[in-house]
Every structure is written in structure tokens, then in C-alpha cells.
N, C-alpha and C positions, 0 to 999 in steps of 0.2 A: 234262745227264748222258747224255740218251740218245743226243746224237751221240757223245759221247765211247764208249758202250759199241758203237754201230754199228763204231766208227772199230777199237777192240779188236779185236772178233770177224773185220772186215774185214780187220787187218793179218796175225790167225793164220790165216789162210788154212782158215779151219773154215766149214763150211757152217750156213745157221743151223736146219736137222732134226738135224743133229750136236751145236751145241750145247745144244739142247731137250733131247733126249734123254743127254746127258753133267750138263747139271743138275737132271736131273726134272724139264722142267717141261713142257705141253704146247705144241706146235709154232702151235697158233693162239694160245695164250696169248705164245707168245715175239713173235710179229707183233706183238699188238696195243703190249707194250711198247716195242716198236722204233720203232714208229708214234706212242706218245706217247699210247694210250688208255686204257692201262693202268699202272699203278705197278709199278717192279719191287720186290721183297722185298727185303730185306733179305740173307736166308741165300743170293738169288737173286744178288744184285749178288759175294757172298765167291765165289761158285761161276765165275762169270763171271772174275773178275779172275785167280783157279787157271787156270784155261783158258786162258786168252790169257796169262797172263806179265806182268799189269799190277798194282798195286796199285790197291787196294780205295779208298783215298786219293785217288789220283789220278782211276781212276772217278768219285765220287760228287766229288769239289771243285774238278779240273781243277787243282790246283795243279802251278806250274810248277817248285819246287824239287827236281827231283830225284827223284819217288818211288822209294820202295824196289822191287827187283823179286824175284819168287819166285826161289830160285837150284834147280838142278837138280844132281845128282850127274855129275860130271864123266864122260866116258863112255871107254871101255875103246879104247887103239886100235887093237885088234883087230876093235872091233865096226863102225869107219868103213871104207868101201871104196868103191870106184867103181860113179855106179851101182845104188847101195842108199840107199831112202827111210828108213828104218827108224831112225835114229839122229838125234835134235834137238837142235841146238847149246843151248849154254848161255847162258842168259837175257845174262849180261853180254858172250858173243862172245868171252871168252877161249880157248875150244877152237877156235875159229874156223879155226885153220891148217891143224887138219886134216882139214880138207872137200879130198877132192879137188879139185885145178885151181882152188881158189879162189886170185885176184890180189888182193893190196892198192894194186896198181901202178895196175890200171884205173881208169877212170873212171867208173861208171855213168850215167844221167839223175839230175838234182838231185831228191832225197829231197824227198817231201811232208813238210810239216811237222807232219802228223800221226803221220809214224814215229818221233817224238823218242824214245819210249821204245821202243822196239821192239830188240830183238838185232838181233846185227850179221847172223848168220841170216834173221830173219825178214825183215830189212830186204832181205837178199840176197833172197830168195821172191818178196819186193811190186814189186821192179827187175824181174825174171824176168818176172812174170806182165805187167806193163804193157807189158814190150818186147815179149813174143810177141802181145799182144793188137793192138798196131799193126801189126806184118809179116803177123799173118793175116788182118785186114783189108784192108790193103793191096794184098800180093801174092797173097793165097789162102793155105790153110791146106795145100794140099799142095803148095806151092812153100818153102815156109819149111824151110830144116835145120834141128837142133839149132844148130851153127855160128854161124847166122845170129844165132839168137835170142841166143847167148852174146856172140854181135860187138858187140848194138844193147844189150847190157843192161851191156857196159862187164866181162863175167864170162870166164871158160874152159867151154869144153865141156863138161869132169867137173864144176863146178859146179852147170850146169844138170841132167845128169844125177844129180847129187846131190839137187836138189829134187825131180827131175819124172822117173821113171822111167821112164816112155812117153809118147809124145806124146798120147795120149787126157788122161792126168791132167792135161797141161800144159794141152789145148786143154779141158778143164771149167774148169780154172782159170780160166784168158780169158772163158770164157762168163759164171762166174759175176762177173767184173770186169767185164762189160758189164754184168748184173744191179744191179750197185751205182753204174752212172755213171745208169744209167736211174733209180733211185731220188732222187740226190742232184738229180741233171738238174731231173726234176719236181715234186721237192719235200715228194715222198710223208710224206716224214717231221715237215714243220713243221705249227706247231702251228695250221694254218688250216683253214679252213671244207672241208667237201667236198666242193661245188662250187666252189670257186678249183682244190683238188687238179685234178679232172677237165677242165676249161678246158683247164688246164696242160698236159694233154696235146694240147688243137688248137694249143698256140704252141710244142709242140716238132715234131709232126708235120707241122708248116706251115713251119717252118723250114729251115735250110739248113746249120745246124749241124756242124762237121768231126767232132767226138767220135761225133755221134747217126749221119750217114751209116758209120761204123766200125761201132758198135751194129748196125746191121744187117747190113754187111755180115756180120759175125760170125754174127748169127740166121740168115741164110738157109743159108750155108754148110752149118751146123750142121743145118739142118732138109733141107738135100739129103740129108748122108750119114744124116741120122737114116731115110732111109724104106729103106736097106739093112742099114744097121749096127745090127746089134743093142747096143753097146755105148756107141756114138753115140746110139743111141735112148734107151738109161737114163740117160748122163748132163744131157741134151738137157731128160727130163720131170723129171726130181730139179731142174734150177735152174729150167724154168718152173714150176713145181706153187712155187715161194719168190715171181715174180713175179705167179700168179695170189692167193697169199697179200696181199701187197700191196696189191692192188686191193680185196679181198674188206673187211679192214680198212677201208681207208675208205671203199667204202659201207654198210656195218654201222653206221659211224659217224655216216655222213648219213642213213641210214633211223632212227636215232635221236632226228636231230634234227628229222627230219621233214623234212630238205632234198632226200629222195631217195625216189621210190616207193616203198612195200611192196611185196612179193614174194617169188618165189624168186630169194633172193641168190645162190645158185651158179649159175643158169641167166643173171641179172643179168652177172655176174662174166667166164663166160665167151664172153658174145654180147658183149660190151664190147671183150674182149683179141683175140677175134676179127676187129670192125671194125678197131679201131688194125693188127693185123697184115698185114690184106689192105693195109688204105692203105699202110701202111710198104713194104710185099713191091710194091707198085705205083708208090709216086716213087722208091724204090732202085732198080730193075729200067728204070724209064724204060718199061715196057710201057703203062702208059696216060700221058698228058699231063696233068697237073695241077697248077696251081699253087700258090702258099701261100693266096690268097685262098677258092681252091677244097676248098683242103684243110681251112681253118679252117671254112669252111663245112658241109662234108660233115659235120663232127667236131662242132661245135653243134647245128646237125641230129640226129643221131644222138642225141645227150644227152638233149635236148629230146624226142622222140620215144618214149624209152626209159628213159628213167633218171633224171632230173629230177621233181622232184615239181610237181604242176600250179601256174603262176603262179607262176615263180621269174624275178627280174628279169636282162636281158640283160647280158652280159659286157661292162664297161668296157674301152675299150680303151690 
């Protein structure tokens, strides 16, 4: 169930301090559910499925017939224009046409099969955000048009302009879909030990990965314009402040079990994200030479060192 509600929340393109606070609940209580430490409520999972446009059925049983989806009031078409965020299609896609510049002719990238239930909207949003998350990677984040990203995503111009009103929104967006590949990547969410979690992080770092070399390029980027842009800076700390959440979780979880030091877990938390970032900012960059062997090293090392609790047996390989 809890991938299914990561997979929800991930599709409506809502940040997860958004949805915390859309269903009263606290923002490290929302972690720890997400992460699988916590049970979610009941009244918690009805709130959730409101939000994302999913039934509460399909959340909690994964059934594949068809769930029902909440329907919305069909919208005024006066209120749809070019350009403007402000207006959300209808759960079943029938008002669909008239999104500006939206083509049923295009083609986009073949649909995760997680978007089964998703509107035809939303479905258009998760195309959007994936294609601009590879061209700014790729070619840079100020080389990329609108155009571009409407070319790669299979959509029109006004389309994109329809979801993403400025390029800041569109490029959080991207950010926070690196946020969630990093998640799935490492595993953060299954239901394992919290030293397997942590490991996990020396065999992605150590790796050579296409998606994880994107990830970063995307962080760096991001943390260049972050040290002028004020507006780059906040949306920069809003998605790491979800990924130092993450981390915090599962050593909470391991200092529980007693598989991880005592201490101060925020001081833990962010000496931790800290290492992984220098290493990452360092095999991206090519500025220092080091290999996977080096790198796994370093990143055990470190663990052991720091954040492991004494006499915890070495990593199978």
C-alpha cells in the first residue's frame, strides 16, 4: 500500500509538506508512513486518495478493475487560457480539449504503468516533468526552450505552458522527480534493515548509473543557481529539507533497533548527506579521480566511522 500511495502523491505532482499539511497530519509523521515505519489512518489514507484523484479502494487493495475516481465540476471555458495554472482538468480527461495546444495526434514517451489511473492531465504533467528532467540534464537547464521540452514530451507549447507557468515551477518540478528516482533507486522505502538502506547508498555512488549521473547533474545545477537566486534557493531547500527527511527516517529507525549509534540524529543526518554530496559533486565534476572501488570504500568507511553502531558485520557483496 505504501508504494501505491508514494506512486499517488508522486503522480499529482504535490510535494509531500503539501500534502502533510492538506491532511493534517505532521510532515515527519507523513515520512515516516511513506517510509513504512508508521501505519497510515484510516481518515489519513480517505484524505490522501481526495488529493491525488485516486480511490481509497484502489490505495489500500491495489485492485486492478477499474477504480472509481473522484469526479470534479466540469470547469467554465472561460476560466481555461493560455498560460494559466489555475484550472485542473477533470479526473476522467473529458475536458481535456480544452487545454490550450494540447495534441491527441502526438506521441509522448510510453506511460509508466503506474499512471493507469491517472487523468488524461495529470498523465500529461508526469510526460512534461520527465521530458524536461532529461534535456536539463542533459543539455543544461538554461539551454532547454519551452519548445524543446514540448518536442521531447510528444505535447505543444501552450500545453506545457498550461502546466508549468514559469520555468522555476517546471525546473522544481524536475528537481523534485530526481528526489523520487533517488528514493526508488535506493530503496529508501523497502521494508529492510537500516543498514542494508545506508550500504545502498555506497552501490549507487560507486556506480555508473545513466538515471543517477542525470540526478546529479540536475543537483549541481540547481545548487549553482541556488547561491544567486533567491527563488532557486527556496525551491532548492523545500525538495532537500523532503530528501534530508528521508535519511532522518531511517536512522531513527536503525537507532531503534540499535543498528545505528545514539546521538544527535539531525547532526547524524546532515554530516551523512553532506559526505554522499561532496562524493557525488566530485565523480560528476571529474574534479577528483576516483573509482567505484574507491568510492564504495570511502562510503563504508564513512558508515563505520560514524554512524554504525559498534560491531555491525561487513557488507555482503
Amino acid at each position: 500500500m505504501v508504494i501505491r500511495v508514494r506512486d499517488a502523491i508522486k503522480n499529482a505532482g504535490i510535494n509531500h509538506s503539501e500534502v502533510a499539511r492538506q491532511i493534517g497530519l505532521d510532515a515527519s509523521k507523513l515520512s515516516k508512513s511513506l517510509a513504512g515505519t508508521r501505519n497510515f489512518r484510516v481518515e489519513e489514507i480517505s484524505r490522501i486518495a481526495e488529493l491525488t484523484e485516486v480511490s481509497t479502494d484502489w490505495l489500500t487493495t491495489g485492485r486492478t478493475a477499474g477504480p472509481p475516481r473522484r469526479g470534479h465540476a466540469a470547469q467554465s471555458p472561460e476560466n481555461v487560457h493560455s498560460g494559466s495554472a489555475a484550472v485542473e482538468p477533470s479526473p476522467d480527461g473529458r475536458d481535456m480539449p480544452t487545454i490550450p495546444g494540447h495534441s491527441d495526434s502526438a506521441e509522448p514517451p510510453a506511460a509508466d504503468p503506474a499512471q493507469e489511473w491517472m487523468s488524461k492531465g495529470t498523465r500529461n504533467r508526469v510526460t512534461i516533468i520527465a521530458a524536461a528532467w532529461e534535456l536539463y540534464a542533459d543539455l543544461g537547464i538554461d539551454k532547454v526552450r519551452t519548445e524543446d521540452v514540448a518536442r521531447a514530451a510528444g505535447l505543444t507549447t501552450s500545453a506545457v505552458n498550461y502546466h508549468f507557468r514559469t520555468k522555476d515551477q517546471l525546473l522544481q518540478a524536475a528537481l523534485r522527480y530526481s528526489l523520487d528516482i533517488i528514493a526508488k533507486t535506493r530503496h529508501l522505502n523497502d521494508s529492510v534493515d537500516a543498514i542494508t538502506v545506508l550500504r545502498h547508498f555506497a552501490r549507487i555512488h560507486a556506480g555508473v548509473d545513466q538515471k543517477i549521473r542525470r540526478v546529479w547533474s540536475i543537483w549541481l545545477q540547481c545548487w549553482a543557481r541556488a547561491a544567486t537566486d533567491t527563488v532557486a534557493r527556496d525551491n532548492l531547500t523545500a525538495v532537500y529539507g523532503e530528501w534530508l527527511d528521508m535519511i532522518a527516517v531511517i536512522i531513527d529507525s536503525g537507532q531503534k533497533a540499535g543498528l545505528i549509534r545514539t546521538g544527535d540524529t539531525t547532526v547524524m543526518v546532515k554530516s551523512l548527506a553532506i559526505f554522499i554530496d561532496g562524493l557525488g559533486v566530485a565523480r560528476s565534476t571529474g574534479q577528483v579521480p576516483i573509482t567505484d572501488e574507491e568510492a564504495l570504500t570511502m562510503l563504508e568507511n564513512y558508515l563505520r566511522a560514524h554512524v554504525l553502531a559498534d560491531r555491525q558485520p561487513e557488507p555482503t557483496s
